[in-house]
Every structure is written in C-alpha cells, then in structure tokens.
N, C-alpha and C positions, 0 to 999 in steps of 0.2 A: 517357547516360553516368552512371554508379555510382560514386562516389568513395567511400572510409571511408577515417576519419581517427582517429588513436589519440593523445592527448598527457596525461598524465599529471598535469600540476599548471598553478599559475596562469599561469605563463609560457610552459606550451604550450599553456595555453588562447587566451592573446591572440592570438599567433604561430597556432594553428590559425585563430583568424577572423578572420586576415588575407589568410591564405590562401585560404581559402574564396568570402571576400568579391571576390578577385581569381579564384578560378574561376568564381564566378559572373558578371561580368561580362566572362568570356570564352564562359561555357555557359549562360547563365542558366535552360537546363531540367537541368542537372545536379543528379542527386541525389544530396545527402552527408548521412551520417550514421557516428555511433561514439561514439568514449568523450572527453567532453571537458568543458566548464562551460559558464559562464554565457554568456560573451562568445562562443562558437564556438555555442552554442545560437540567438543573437538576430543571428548571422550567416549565420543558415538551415541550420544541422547540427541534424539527428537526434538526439539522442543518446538510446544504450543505456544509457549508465552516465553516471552525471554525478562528473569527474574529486575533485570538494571532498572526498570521502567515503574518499579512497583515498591523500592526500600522506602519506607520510613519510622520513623523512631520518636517513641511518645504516644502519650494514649491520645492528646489533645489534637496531634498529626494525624495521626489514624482516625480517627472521627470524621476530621473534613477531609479524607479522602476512602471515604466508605462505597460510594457512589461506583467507583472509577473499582475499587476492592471487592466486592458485591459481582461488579460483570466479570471479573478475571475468573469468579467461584464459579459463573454458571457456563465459562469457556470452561474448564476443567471438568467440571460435571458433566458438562457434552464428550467430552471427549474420552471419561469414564465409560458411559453409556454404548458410545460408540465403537472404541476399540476393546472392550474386556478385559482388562488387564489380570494377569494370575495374581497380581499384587498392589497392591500402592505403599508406593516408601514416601514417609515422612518427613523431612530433616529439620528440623527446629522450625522457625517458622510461624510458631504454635499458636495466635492467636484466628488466623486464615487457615492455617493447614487442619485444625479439629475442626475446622466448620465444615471442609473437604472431604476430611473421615467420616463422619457423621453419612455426608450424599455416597458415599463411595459404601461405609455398610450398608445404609439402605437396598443399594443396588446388586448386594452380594459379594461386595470385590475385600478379599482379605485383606486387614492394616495392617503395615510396620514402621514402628515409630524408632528412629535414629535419633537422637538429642529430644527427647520430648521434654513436655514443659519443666520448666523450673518451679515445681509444686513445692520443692522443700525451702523457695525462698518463700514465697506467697499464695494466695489462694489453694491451698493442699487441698480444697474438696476438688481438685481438677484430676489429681490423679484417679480417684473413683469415677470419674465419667471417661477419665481417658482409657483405662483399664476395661470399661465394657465396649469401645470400640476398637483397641489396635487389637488384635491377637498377639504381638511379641514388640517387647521395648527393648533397646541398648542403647545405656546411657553413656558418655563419654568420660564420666566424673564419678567417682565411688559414691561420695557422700548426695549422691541422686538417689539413690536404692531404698532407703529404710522407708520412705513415704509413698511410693509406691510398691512395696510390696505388701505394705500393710491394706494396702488399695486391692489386693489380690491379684496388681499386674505379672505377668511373664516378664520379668525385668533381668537384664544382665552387664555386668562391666566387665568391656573383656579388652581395655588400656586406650589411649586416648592418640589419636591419627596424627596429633603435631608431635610426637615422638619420632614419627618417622620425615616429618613435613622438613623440621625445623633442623637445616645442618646446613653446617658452612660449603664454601664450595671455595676458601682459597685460605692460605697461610694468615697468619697475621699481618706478616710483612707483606706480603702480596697486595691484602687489603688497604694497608695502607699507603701503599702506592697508586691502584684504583683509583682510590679517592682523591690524591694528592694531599693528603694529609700530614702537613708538616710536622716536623722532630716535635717545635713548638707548642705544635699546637693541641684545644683542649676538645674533641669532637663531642659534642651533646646532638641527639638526637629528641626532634621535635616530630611525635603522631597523632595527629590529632581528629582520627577515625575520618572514614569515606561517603558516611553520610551525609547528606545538604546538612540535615541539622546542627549536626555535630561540627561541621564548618563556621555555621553561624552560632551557635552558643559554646561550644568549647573552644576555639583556635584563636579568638581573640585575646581571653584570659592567658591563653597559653604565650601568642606573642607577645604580652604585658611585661610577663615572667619571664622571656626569653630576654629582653631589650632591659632588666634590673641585673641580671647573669650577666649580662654581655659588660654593660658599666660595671659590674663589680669584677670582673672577672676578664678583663680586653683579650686574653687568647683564647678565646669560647668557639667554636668556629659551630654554626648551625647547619644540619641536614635535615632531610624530611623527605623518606622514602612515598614517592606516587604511589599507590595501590589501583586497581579497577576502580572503576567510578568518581572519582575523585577530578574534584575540578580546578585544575594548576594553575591555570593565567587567572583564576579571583583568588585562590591562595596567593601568587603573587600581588595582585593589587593590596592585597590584605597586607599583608608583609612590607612592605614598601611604604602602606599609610603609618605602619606601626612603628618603622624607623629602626626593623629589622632586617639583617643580610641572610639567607637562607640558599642552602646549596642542596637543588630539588633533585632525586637520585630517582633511575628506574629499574633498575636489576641489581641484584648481590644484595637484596636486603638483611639478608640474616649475616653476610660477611659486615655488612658497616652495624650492625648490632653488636656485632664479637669484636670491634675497637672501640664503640663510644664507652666512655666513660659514664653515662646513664643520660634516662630520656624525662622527656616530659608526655606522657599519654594519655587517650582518652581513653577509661576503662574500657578493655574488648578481648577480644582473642590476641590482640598486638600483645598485646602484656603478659599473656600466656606463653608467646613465641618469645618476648625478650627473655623472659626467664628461664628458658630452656638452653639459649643462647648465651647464659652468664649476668643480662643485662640489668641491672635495677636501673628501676620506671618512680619518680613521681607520679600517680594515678590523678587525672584530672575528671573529673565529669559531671556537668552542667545538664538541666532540661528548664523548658520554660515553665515561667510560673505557674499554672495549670495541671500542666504533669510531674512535675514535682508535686503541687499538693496532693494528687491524689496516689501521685506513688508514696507519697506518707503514710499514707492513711490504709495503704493495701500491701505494702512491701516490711516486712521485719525478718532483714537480717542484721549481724554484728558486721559484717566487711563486703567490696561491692566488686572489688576486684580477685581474678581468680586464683593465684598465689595465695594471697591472705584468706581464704577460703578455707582453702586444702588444708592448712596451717593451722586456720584458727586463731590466725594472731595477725597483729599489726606488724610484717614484716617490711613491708614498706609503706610510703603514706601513701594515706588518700583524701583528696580536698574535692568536700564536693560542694556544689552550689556557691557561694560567697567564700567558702574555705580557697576557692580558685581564685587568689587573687596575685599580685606583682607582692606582696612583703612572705606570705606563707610559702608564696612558691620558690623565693630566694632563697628564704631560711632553710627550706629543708633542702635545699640544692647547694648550700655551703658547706654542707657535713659534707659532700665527696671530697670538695678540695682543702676545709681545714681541719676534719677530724680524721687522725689517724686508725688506722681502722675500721671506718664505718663502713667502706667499698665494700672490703672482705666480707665483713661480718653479715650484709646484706645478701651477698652474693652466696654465703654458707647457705645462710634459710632458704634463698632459691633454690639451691639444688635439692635440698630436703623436698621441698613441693613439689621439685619434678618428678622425684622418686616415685611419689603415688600414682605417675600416670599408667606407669604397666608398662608392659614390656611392649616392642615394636612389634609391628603387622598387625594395628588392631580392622584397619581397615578392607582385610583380607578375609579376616575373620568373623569380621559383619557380612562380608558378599555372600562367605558360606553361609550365615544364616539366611540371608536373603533370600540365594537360593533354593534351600530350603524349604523356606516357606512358602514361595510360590511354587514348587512343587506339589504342596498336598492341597492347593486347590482341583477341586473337581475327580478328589480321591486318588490323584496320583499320588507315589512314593517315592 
C-alpha cells in the first residue's frame, strides 16, 4: 500500500503524523510519502517537499508567491505520476492542495480530504467542486457538514485530534515551579502565531497591549511559548523596541496554559488548544490592507475564532483589524483582574465548546478510513 499525503503548514504537519502514525500501525509495511515537515517526516513520511519553506497567510501573500507555489504543484504532480499512489490525503491546505486534487484525479489516484475547505464560512460553491474530486471528506468541526453534504460529498465527523493532543503533563504545582512562577505573580500568556505575517501584523499590536497590562497591572509576568517555525531572536528585538520583558518558553506548552491566567492570541488552532486547556484568549487578528479588503468582500461569518464558533456566540473577544489596539485590548484584559467572575464564567462556555469536539481517538479513526480507502483502489477490498 502507497499512501501520499499533502498538508501545507505546521498544523497539517502534526495532524498529518498522526495520521500516518495511525496507518502505520494498521499497515505497518505501508509506504507514505509527500509534502509535509518535520513532525510527519519522523512519523515515517517521505517527503518531497518539506512544508516550512512554503506557509504563508493572506490572499495578497499568496499572489506574490505564486511563482515559487506553481513549481511545488508540478513537484508533486511528478511525483504523483511517478510513484502511484493507492491514495492522496489532503490535509487543509486547501487553496494548493484542490489544485493537487484536481492533477492527481486526472491521473487516476483516489482523494481524501482531512480538514477540507472552509466552504461554510465562504465561497460554498467550493464544496460542489470539492465533492466531484475527493471520493471521501473528514471534517474536524461538526458544523462543517451541512454545506458539503448538501454538495453530495461523502462527508463525516468522527471528533476532533486536539482532544487527544492537548493535556498537561505536570501538576499545577509542578508547573509552577517549571516556570518559576512566583506566589506573586500574574502569568499572562502572549501567542502571536508562527507565521512571518503574523509576526509582522499581529505581534506588535499585541506587544502595545502587553506593555498597557504591564503598567496597569506591575505583577503581569509575560510568556510566549516558541512553536516550529517561529523566529525568537526578531521576536526578541521586537520585544525589547516595544519596552516589553518576555520569558520565551520551549516545552510544557499546554502545562504553562493550565497556570496563566489568560492570553493574548492570534486567532488559530492556539486558541482551540487554550480552550481545551481551561485557558481564555483575548483573540487578536490583523492582515494587510489588501487582504482584508478582499476577505470582506468574500468572507461572511458572525465570529472568526474557533470556540465562538462551536458556540455561536461571543464567548470571548475578538479585536480584529484596528479593534487590536493598546486601550481595547486593556479593557478586555481588566475583567480577569477586576471583575469577579468573569475567569469562571469564561472558562464554563469553554468547556461547553470543547464538548462538541467528540470523543478521543479521532485520529485513529481517520487512518482506518484511510486505510480503507486506499484499499479499493484498483478493486481491492
């Protein structure tokens, strides 16, 4: 069995070697290989392309890097061509990855879409084209379903992989020893996503906001867990111009989530893991003016983060564009320390949202499909 697997940045990278990890211990002579990182590399994938070289975020980024996007599709299409694969898996991705689909049905190689596009924020005529290329969807998020099945896709949610991702690995106490985290003190966490972009138009508003906390607030003490790809010595310089102290963390990120008292973030899957963790997030998130305007113009949902989603409601904020500024992001950062109540009562509607993810093992449960499906190529059962 020949598996290729295609995910696009760091959070299809983990999600692809989980997946992997779980075909392999259904096939364990299965060969997978494709475009992916570090984590789907040391999960036994091949890879053609190593995904680090290739994130970026915004339509207006992706445009001027079409060129350089463009030859990665006609590596992969080679490599389609060349090795046969019983399958190609998907993983989000989705604006390069359906252009992949596309050359890969041509060629005859059955699709399977993990996280496929977000049609029920925007463009929903995607799901009708996505539906005549993958043979079988699994979505991550329930309220994915109704727009593509109406699409006639093979759609299913069968619970969502940071269920099983996102757990602590020490006491509370423990953690607060880790850290050196004094009796005193007030630990806020600061994430401000691992994209370049997201360096340069979120992290700055966010240090603004962090350096008004810090003055109103003298025993604030800042963290900022490193992730993959993420570049610390210009987050430092950043930091330092901003006239902010930050204490840059690289392991136990989900233990110093279970002590901070809540974070400043750039909407992502981060904020899905604080929530699961206990943690309310301030939601921050900024794009340039270009891609903003046209994600106006193409994008209509009520909320942009994934909690307020599931929910349907404003369970925590979210400041996006100018809303990210040093006075909104104080204000809503003084209800944890002067309104009694407000932690908790945030912290309730969190776990209501986690509810909806489903129970654990979903990413076991996709590998048997996977399996699966590459099985009935070429009339096997």
């Amino acid at each position: 069995m020949k598996i290729m697997f295609s995910a696009g940045e760091a959070s299809g990278d983990l999600h692809g070697a989980r997946l992997a990890e779980g075909v392999r211990r259904l096939v364990p002579e299965a060969e997978l290989f494709g475009f992916g990182g570090a984590q789907m590399e040391a999960a036994g994938v091949r890879l053609v392309a190593d995904c680090a070289a290739y994130s970026v975020m915004g339509v207006w980024e992706v445009v001027t890097n079409l060129s350089r996007i463009f030859s990665l599709l006609d590596l992969l299409t080679d490599a389609i061509r060349r090795e046969k694969p019983d399958l190609l898996v998907l993983i989000d991705y989705p604006d390069f990855n359906w252009r992949l689909a596309k050359r890969a049905k041509a060629l005859g190689v059955r699709v399977f879409s993990y996280i496929p596009p977000s049609a029920w924020a925007w463009r929903k005529g995607r799901a009708k084209t996505c539906a005549k290329l993958a043979d079988e969807f699994v979505a991550i998020f329930p309220f994915e379903l109704p727009v593509y099945q109406a699409a006639g896709a093979n759609i299913s949610f069968v619970g969502n992989p940071l269920v099983d991702t996102v757990k602590p690995s020490m006491t509370e106490a423990e953690a607060l020893e880790f850290f050196s985290v004094r009796p005193d003190a007030y630990p806020v966490l600061l994430m401000p996503g691992s994209r370049a972009q997201e360096i340069s138009l979120v992290f700055p508003a966010m240090l603004r906001g962090a350096r008004r906390i810090k003055d109103e607030k003298p025993e604030t003490g800042f963290y900022l867990p490193v992730a993959q790809g993420m570049d610390q010595a210009r987050m430092e310089r950043m930091a330092a111009d901003a006239g902010v102290e930050i204490v840059f963390t690289h392991e136990h990120t989900y233990d110093l989530m279970g002590i901070a008292r809540f974070a400043l973030a750039t909407s992502g899957t981060v904020v899905m893991e604080a929530a699961l963790m206990g943690l309310p997030c301030i939601v921050l998130y900024r794009l340039s003016p270009v891609s903003y305007f046209i994600g106006r113009l193409l994008v209509h949902v009520k909320y942009f983060s994934l909690p307020n989603i599931l929910l349907d409601e404003m369970a925590q904020p979210e400041l996006l564009q100018d809303e990210a500024n040093p006075e909104r992001i104080l204000s809503e950062a003084r209800k944890f320390w002067a309104e009694p109540g407000h932690a908790s009562a945030v912290r309730a509607r969190l776990k209501e949202a986690c509810a909806l993810l489903g129970e654990p093992g979903s990413s076991d449960r996709v590998a048997r499909r996977i399996v699966d499906a590459a099985q009935v190529t070429g009339g096997r059962t």
